[in-house]
KEPAPA-744391 format. One record per residue: residue in three letters; x, y, z of N, C-alpha, C, CB in turn. Coordinates in steps of 0.1 Angstrom, whole numbers, plus 5000, padded with zeros to 4 digits. Glycine has a CB too. Example, Ala and Ser with C-alpha at 12.3 -4.5 7.8 and 13.67 -1.06 7.14 Angstrom:
# residues 2
ALA513249435078512349555078513249675078511349555090;SER512849785071513749895071512950005079514149945057;
This chain:
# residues 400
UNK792093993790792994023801794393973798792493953814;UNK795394073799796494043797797393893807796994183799;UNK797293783796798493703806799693673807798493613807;UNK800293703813801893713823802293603822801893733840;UNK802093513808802893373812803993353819803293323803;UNK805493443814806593383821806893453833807693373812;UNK806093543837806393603848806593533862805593703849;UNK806093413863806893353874807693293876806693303879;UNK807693213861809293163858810593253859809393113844;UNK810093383858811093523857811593503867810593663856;UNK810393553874810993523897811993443898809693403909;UNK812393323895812893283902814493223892811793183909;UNK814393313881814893243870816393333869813693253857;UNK817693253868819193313875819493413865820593183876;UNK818693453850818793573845818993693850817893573840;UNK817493673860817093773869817993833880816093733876;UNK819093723880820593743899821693783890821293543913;UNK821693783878822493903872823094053877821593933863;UNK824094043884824494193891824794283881825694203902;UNK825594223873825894323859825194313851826994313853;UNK824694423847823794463834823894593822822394483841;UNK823594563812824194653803823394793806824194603786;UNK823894953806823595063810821895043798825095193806;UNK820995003806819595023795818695103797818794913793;UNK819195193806817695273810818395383816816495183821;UNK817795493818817695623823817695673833817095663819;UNK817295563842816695563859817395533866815595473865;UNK817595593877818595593890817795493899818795743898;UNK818295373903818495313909818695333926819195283903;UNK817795373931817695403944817795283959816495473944;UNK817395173957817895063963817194923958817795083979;UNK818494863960817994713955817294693968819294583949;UNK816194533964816094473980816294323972814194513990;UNK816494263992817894193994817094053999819094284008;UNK815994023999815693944005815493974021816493854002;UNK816394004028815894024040815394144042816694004049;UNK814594224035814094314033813094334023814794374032;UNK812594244021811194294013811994133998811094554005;UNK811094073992811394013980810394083970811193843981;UNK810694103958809494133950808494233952808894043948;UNK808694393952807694473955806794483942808294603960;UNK805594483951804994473938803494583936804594303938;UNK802994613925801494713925802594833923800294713942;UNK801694923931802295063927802795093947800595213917;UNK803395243948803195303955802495423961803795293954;UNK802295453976801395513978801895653989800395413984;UNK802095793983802495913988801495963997802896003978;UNK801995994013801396054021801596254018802195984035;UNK801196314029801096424030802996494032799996444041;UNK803196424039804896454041805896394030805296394056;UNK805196344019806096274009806296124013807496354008;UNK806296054019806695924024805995864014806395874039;UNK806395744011806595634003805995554006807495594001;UNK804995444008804595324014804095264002803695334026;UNK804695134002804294983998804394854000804394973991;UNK804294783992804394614001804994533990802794514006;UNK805494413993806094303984805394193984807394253989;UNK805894133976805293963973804993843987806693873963;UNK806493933993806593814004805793874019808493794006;UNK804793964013803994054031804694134038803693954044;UNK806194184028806494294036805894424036807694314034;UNK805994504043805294614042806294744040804494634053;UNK806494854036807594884036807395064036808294814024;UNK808395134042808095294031809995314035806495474042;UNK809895504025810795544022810395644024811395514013;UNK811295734037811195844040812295924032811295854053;UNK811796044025812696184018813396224032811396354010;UNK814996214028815796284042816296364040816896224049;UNK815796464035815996604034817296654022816296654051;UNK817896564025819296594018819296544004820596524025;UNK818396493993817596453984817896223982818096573970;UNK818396163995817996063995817195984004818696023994;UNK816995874003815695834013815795704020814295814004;UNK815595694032815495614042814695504038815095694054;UNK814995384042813895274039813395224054814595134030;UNK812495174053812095114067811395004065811295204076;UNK811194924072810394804073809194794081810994724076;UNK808094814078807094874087806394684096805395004074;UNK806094604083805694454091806394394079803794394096;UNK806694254087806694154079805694074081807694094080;UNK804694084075803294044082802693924070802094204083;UNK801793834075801593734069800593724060801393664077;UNK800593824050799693844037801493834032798394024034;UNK800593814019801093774003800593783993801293664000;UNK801193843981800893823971799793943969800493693970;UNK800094073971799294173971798994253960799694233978;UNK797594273961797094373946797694543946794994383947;UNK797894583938798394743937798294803947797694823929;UNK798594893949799095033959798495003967798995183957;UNK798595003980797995073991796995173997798495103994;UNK796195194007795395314009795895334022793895294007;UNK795995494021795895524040793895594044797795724045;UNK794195584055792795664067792895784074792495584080;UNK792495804079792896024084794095924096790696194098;UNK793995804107794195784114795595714107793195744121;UNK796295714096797595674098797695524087797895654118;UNK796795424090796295324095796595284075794595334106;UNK796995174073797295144058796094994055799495094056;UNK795295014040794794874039795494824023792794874041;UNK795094694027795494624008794594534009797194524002;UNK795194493997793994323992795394283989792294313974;UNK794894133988795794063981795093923969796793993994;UNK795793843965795593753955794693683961796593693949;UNK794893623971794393503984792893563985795493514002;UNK792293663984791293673981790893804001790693493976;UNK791293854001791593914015792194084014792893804024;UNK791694144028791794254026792094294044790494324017;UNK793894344041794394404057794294534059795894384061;UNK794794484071794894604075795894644084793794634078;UNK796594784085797994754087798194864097798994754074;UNK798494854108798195034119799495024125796595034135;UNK800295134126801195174138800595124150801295334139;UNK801395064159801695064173802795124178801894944176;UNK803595074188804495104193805695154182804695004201;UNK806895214185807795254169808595134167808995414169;UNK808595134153808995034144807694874145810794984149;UNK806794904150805794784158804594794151805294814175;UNK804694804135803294824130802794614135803494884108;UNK801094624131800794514128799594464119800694484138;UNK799494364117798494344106797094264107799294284096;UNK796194304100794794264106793794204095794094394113;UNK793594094093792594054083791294114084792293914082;UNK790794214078789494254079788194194074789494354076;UNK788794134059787794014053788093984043786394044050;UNK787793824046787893744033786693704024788493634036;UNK787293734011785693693999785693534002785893743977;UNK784993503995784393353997784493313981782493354003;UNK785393363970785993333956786993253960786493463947;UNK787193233945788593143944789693283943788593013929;UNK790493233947791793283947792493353933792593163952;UNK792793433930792693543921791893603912793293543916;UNK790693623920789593693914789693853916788293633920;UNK790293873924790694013932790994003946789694113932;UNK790194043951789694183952790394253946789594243965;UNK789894393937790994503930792094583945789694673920;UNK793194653937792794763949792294813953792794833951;UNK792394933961790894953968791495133968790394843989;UNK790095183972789995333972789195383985789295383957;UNK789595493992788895514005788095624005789795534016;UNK786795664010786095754011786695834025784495714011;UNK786195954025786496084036785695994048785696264032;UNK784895914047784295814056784995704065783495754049;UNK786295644057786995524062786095414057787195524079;UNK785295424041784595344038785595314022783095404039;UNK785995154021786995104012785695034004788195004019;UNK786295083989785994993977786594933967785395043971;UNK785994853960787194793948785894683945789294703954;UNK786794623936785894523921786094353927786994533899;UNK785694293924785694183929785294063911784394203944;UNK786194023914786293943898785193813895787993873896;UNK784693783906783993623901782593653913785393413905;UNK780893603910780093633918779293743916780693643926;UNK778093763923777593883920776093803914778793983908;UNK774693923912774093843908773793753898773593873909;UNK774593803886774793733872776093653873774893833858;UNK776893663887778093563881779293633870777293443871;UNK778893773870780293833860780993953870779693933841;UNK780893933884781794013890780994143896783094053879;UNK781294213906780694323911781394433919779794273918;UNK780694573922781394653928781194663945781194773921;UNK781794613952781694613966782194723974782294493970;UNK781294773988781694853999781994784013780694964000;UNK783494844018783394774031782894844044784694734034;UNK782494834053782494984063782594904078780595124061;UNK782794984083783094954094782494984105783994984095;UNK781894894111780894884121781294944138780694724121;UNK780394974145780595064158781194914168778695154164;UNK781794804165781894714172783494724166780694584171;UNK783494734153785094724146785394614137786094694157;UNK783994554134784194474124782994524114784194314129;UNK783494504101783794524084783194434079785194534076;UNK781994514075780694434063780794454054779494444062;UNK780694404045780894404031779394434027781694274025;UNK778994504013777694534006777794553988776994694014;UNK777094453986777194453966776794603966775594333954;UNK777094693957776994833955776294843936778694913957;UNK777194723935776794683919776794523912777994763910;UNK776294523909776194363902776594403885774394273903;UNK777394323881777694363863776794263865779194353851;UNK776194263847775294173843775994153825773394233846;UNK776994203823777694193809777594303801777094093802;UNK776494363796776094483786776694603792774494493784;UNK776594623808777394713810778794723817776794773814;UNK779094613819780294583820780594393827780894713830;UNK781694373828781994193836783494223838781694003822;UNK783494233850785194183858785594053857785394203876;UNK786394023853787193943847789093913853786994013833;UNK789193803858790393803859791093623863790593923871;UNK792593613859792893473852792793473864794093403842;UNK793093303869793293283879794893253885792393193880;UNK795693343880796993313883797693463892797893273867;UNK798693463902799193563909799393683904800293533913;UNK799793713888799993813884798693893878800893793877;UNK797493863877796493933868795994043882795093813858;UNK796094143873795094263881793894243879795094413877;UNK793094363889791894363888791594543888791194273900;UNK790894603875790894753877790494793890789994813868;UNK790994863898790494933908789595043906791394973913;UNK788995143917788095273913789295403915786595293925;UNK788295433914788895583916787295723924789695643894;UNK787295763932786795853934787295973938785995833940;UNK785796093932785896203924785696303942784396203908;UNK785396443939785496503954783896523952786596653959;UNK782996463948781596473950781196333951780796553938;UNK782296253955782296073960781395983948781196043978;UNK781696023940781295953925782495863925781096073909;UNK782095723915783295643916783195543902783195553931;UNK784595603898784795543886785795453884784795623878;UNK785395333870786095273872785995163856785995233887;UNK786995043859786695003844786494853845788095043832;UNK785694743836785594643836786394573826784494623835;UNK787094463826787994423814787094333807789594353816;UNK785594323807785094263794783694333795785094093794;UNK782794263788781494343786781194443776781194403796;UNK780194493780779994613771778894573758781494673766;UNK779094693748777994613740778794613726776194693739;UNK780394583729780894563711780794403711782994633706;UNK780994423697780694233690781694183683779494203679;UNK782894273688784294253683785194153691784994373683;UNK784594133704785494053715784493993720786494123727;UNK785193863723784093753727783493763746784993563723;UNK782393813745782193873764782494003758783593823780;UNK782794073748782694213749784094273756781394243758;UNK784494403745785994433750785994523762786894523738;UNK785694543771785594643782784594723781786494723782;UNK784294833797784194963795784295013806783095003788;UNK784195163804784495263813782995263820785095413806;UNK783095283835781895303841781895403853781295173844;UNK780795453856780495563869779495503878779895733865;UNK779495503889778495503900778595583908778395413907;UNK776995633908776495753917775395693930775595873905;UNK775795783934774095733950773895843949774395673972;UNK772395783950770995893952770195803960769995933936;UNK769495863966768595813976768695703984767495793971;UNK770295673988770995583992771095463986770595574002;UNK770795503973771095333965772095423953769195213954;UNK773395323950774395323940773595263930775895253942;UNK773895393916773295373905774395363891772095473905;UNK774895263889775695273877775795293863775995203876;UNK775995413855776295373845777695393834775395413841;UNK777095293821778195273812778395403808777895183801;UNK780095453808780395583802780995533788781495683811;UNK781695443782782195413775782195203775783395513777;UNK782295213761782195043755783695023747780495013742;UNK784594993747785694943740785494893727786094843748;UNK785994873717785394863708786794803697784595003706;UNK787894793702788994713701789994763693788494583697;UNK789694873683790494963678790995113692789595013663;UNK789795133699790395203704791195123723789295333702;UNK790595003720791494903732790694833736792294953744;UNK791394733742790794613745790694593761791594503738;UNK790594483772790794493783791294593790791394423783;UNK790694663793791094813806790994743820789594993807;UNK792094713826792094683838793094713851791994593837;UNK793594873849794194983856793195073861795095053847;UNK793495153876792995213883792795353873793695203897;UNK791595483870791795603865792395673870790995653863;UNK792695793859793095933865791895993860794796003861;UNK791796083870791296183873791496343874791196153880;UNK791996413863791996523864791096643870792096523854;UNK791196733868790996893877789196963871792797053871;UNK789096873857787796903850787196803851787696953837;UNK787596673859786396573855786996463843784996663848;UNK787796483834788396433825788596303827789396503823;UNK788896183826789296073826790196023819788596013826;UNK791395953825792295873815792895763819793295943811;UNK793195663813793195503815793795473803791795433818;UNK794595313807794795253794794395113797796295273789;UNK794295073787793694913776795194853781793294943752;UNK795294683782796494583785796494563772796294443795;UNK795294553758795294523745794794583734794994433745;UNK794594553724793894623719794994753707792894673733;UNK793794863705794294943699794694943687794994963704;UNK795395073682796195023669797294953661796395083666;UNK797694893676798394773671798494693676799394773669;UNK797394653687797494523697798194513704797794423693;UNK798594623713799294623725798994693731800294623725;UNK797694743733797694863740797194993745798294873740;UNK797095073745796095203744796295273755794695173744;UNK796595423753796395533764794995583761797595663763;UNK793795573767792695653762792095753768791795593759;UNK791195873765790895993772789096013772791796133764;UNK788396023782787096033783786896163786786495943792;UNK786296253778786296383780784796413791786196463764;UNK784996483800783596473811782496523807783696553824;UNK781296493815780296543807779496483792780796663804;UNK779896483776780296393769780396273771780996423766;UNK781496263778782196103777782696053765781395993780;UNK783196133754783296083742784996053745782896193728;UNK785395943741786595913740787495923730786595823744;UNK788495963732789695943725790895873730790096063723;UNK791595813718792495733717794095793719792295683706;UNK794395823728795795923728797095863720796295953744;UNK796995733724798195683718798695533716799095733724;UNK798395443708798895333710800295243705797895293706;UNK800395173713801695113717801895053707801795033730;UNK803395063699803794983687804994843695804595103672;UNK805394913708806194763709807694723700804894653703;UNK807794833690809094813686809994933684808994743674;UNK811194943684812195013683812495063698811995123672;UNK811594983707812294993725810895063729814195133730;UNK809595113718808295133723807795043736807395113712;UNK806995033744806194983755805394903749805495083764;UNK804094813756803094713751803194703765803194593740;UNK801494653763800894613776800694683787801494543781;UNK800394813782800494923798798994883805800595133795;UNK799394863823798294813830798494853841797994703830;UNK799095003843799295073857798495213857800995093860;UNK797995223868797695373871798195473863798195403883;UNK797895583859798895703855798395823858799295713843;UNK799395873859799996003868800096093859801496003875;UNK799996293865799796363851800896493862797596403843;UNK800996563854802196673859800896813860803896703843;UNK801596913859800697073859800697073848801197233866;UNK801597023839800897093822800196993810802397173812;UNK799496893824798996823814799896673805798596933804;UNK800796703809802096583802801296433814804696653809;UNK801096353808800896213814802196073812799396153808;UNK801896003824803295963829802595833831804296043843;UNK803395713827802995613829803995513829802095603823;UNK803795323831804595233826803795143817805195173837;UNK804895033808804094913803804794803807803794903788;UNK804294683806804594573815805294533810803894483819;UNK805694503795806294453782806994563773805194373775;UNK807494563765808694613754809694693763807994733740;UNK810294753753811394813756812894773750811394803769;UNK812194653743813294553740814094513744813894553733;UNK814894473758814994373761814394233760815094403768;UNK815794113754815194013753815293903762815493983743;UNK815193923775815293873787813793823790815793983798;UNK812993893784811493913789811093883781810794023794;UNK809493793784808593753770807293763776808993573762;UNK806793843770805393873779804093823767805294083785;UNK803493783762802593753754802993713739801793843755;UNK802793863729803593853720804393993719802993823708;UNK804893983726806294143727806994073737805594333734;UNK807894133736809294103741809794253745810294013727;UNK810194213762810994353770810494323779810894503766;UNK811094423789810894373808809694513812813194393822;UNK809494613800808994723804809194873803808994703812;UNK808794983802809295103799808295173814808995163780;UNK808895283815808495433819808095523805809995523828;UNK807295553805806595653793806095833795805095563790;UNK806095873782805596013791804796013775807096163798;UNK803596093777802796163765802796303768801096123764;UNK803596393761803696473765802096583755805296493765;UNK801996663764800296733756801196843754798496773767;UNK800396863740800896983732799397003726802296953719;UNK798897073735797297143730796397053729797197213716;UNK796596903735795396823731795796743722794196903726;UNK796696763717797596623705798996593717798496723681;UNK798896473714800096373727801096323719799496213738;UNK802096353722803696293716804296163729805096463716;UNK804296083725805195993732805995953735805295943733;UNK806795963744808695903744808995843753809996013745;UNK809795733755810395643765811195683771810995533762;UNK810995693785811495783794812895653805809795853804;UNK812495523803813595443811812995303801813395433832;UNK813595203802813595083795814294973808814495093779;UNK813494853811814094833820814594683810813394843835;UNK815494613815816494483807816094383816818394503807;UNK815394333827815394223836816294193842815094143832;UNK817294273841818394193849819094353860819994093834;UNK820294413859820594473871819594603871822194513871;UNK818794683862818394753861816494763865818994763851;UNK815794593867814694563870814194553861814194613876;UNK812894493865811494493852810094473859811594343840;UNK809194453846807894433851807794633863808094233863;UNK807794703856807494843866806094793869807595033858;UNK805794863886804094863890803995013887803494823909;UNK804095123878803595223878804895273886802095243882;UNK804195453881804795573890804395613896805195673887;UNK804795713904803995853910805395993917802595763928;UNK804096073918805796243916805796273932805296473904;UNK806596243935807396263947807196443949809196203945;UNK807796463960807396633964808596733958807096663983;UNK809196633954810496703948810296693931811996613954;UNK808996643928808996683912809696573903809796833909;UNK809996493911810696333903809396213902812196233915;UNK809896103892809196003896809595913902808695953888;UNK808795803909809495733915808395573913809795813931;UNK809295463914808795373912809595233919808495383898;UNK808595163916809194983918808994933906808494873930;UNK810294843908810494713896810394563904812194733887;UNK809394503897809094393906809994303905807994323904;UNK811194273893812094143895813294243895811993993881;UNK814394163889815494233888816394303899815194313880;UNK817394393893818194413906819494323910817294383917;UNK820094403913821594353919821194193922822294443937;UNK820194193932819794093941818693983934819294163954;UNK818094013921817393953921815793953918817793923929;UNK815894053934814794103941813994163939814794143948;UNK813994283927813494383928813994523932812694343934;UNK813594613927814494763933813294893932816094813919;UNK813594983938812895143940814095243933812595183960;UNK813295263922813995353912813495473913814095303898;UNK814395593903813695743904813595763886814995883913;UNK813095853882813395883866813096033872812095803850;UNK814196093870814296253871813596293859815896313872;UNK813296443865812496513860812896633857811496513866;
């Protein structure tokens, strides 16, 4: 599992309140935040049907950005609600209604009231220590939430949990999976910044997803990862291993999948690879045989450490961030140095070319990106968790 040593020292560190910064990146800068508006947004963001924007910060703000027609965007402040410290993107419900997890070990929930009157609701807390997860979470056509849960389970190496929601309005939780190691172990430090892979489900409610240790290589100590699927049949979830890690083609996978139009799968490794930083990899469906699309060298302003979701266009081009390179030497993330890149692999028949699409410096331009995702206007759009005029953090674009 990738660790974030200086990333909290970053937070708070006067590098970061730097207003002037040298031109380092490509990305438009759409608004800093100010403290009284959100500190530190963090995870990814989450696009409704009308294009809207919703996510949350460090400090329990909740937030979105409405497209105003004229190609800029409204911010709003939906709660300033008393969670903290939240895991990746957000989910919405047919009913409007937004949930998260956070670090603290808890999962809200966040509903319109009255306008501008959202409010926030603890639906449940695990009984772990405090950054074990819960992952993000992923919603069924049901209003039934899942995600990974890092410590516990019957062997003690982590499990896949369902929440659902009862005819009274209160949310039970049910083991769906127990790792036992060979086919996978969730894993995660116990400090504010470590993820936990989230799922992903498919439109036949299959649900996939990745463990950052286990498996059955004998290259990493606990085993380097793997890719896994759970299916229900006869009302019991039945899991299996689609892929084992194996440390050339990456190490720790602990980003949510993509999911393509054939079944396809793609994800990247925090380590690992052909040079130890990293890995874009591809699970072909059916098969499952994997390929290595591209790994991260980390120098000449390359990325390392990618551990966000990624996003894919109509022709197959995939879009992503890494947490580290870019070179900036503001940032020191393991052994690479940089605040982070925007990336693109662009597909040319099944062979991927890679290019750095924004580089962020830690200081007026941001760092640490939580991922992208394409707005209805065909841009990307993202958050940078430090950095900024202010400090704070900012919501940038990388045109397209």
């Amino acid at each position: 599992m990738l660790a974030k040593r200086l990333r909290l020292t970053l937070l708070s560190s006067t590098i970061l309140l730097l207003a002037s910064a040298q031109a380092f990146s490509a990305e438009k800068i759409i608004r800093n935040f100010s403290g009284r508006d959100g500190i530190n947004p963090s995870g990814g963001l989450l696009i409704d049907g009308a294009g809207t924007l919703y996510g949350s910060a460090l400090d329990g703000t909740v937030y979105k950005f409405n497209p105003d027609g004229a190609g800029g965007w409204q911010y709003t402040v939906l709660c300033r609600c008393q969670t903290t410290y939240g895991y990746g993107s957000l989910v919405m419900d047919k009913s409007g209604n937004l949930y998260g997890s956070t670090f603290w070990g808890e999962i809200y929930q966040y509903s319109p009231g009255a306008p501008g009157a959202w409010t926030s609701k603890r639906i449940y807390l695990f009984n772990g220590d405090s950054g074990n997860g819960p992952s993000p979470l992923v919603i069924d056509v049901q209003g039934n939430l899942y995600g990974s849960y890092a410590s516990g389970g019957t062997h003690g190496m982590g499990y896949i949990f369902q929440l659902t929601r009862g005819a009274s309005g209160a949310w039970s939780l049910t083991h769906i999976h127990d790792f036992a190691g060979t086919d996978g172990q969730v894993t995660a430090e116990n400090n504010a910044y470590t993820l936990v892979g989230g799922l992903v489900i498919d439109s036949a409610g299959n649900l996939f997803g990745t463990a950052g240790q286990g498996g059955s290589s004998q290259k990493c100590t606990g085993g380097c990862g793997v890719v896994f699927e759970l299916t229900k049949s006869s009302g019991k979830w039945v899991e299996k291993m689609l892929h084992s890690f194996n440390g050339t083609d990456g190490i720790n996978p602990d980003a949510t999948l993509l999911v393509d139009e054939a079944g396809n799968l793609y994800g990247t490794t925090t380590d690992g690879g052909a040079h130890g930083l990293g890995a874009v990899f591809k699970l072909t469906a059916g098969t499952w045989q994997a390929k290595n699309l591209y790994s991260f060298k980390g120098t000449n302003g390359d990325g390392a450490y990618p551990n966000s979701a990624l996003v894919m266009d109509a022709s197959g081009n995939i879009f992503g961030t890494t947490e580290s390179g870019g070179g900036s030497v503001h940032c020191d993330v393991v052994n690479d140095v940089g605040c982070g890149t925007v990336f693109e692999l662009k597909n040319n028949g099944g062979t991927y070319t890679e290019s750095v699409l924004a580089k962020f410096s830690g200081q007026g331009n941001g760092g640490f990106p939580g991922g992208v995702i394409f707005g209805v206007d065909g841009n990307l759009y993202g958050i940078a968790e430090v950095g900024g005029s202010n400090g704070k953090g900012l919501f940038f674009q990388v045109p397209q």
